[in-house]
C-alpha positions in Angstrom: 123.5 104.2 108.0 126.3 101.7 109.4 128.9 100.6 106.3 128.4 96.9 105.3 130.8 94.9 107.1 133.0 92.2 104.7 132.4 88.7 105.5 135.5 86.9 105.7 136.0 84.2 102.8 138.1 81.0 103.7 140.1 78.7 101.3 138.9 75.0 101.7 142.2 74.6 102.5 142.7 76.6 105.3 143.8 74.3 107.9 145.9 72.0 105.6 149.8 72.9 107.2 151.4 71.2 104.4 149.9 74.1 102.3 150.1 76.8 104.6 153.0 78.7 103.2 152.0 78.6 99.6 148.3 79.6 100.6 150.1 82.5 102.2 151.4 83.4 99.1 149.0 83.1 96.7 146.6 85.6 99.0 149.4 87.7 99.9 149.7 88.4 95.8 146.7 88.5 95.5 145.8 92.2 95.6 149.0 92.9 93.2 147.2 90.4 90.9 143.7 92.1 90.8 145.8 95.4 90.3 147.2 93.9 87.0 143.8 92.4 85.4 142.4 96.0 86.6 145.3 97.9 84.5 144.7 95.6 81.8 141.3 96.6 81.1 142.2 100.0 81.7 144.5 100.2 79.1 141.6 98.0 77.0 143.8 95.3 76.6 141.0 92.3 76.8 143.1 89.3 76.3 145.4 90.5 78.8 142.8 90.8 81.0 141.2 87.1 79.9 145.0 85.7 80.2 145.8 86.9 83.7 142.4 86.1 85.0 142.9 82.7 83.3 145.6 82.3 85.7 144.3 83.9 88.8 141.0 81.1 88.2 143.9 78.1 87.5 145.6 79.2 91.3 142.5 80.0 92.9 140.9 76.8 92.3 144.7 75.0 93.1 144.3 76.9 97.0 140.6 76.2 97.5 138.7 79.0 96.6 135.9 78.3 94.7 134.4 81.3 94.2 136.9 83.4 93.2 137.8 80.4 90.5 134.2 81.1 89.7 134.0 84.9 88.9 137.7 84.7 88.0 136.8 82.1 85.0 133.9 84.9 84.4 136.1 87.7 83.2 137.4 85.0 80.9 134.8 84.4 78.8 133.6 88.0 79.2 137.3 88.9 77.9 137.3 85.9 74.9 133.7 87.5 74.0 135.1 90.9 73.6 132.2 92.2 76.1 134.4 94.8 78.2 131.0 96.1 80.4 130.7 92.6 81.8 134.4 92.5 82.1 134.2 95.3 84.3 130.8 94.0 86.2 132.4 90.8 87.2 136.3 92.7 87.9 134.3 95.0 90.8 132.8 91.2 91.9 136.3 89.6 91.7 137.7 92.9 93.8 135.1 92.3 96.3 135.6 88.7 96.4 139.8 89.3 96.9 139.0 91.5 99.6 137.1 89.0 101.6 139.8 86.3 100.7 142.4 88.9 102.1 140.0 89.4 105.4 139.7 85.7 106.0 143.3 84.9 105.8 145.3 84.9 108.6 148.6 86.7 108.3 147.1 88.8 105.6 146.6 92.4 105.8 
């Protein structure tokens, strides 16, 4: 059995040059800021986790990436509902999705 492959995932923005640099940025931090939801609900700290997800959905959505904005807004209302099992079914979703985000971007390792 050959290991699933990870389909790139693109910003709608991709090819805009005036946001180039910025779009760099936001998926260059974006593994550090998966890290930080994921330490949060380690440490059981749900509106930590619904606050910095609340954040990562407000910049994904400013760069173009719709579904991360999506699963991102998710662990939100999983957080504000005090539900941590389907905070922690849509944070493996949201790591997956990150990954791809992080594949599809140039310059990003």
């Amino acid at each position: 059995m050959t290991p699933e492959k990870i389909q790139p995932l693109y910003s709608a923005f991709e090819d805009d040059l005036e946001l180039e640099e910025e779009l760099s940025g936001f998926v260059v931090s974006l593994a550090e800021d998966v890290d930080l939801i994921q330490d949060a609900e380690t440490a059981g700290s749900l509106p930590d986790v619904g606050s910095r997800a609340r954040l990562l959905a407000q910049r994904a959505e400013r760069f173009g990436y719709r579904l991360l904005t999506e699963i991102a807004s998710e662990v939100v209302l999983a957080s504000d509902q005090d539900k941590p099992e389907v905070v922690q079914t849509h944070l493996r979703a949201l790591t997956h999705v990150a990954c791809r985000i992080r594949r599809g971007h140039r310059g990003a390792a």
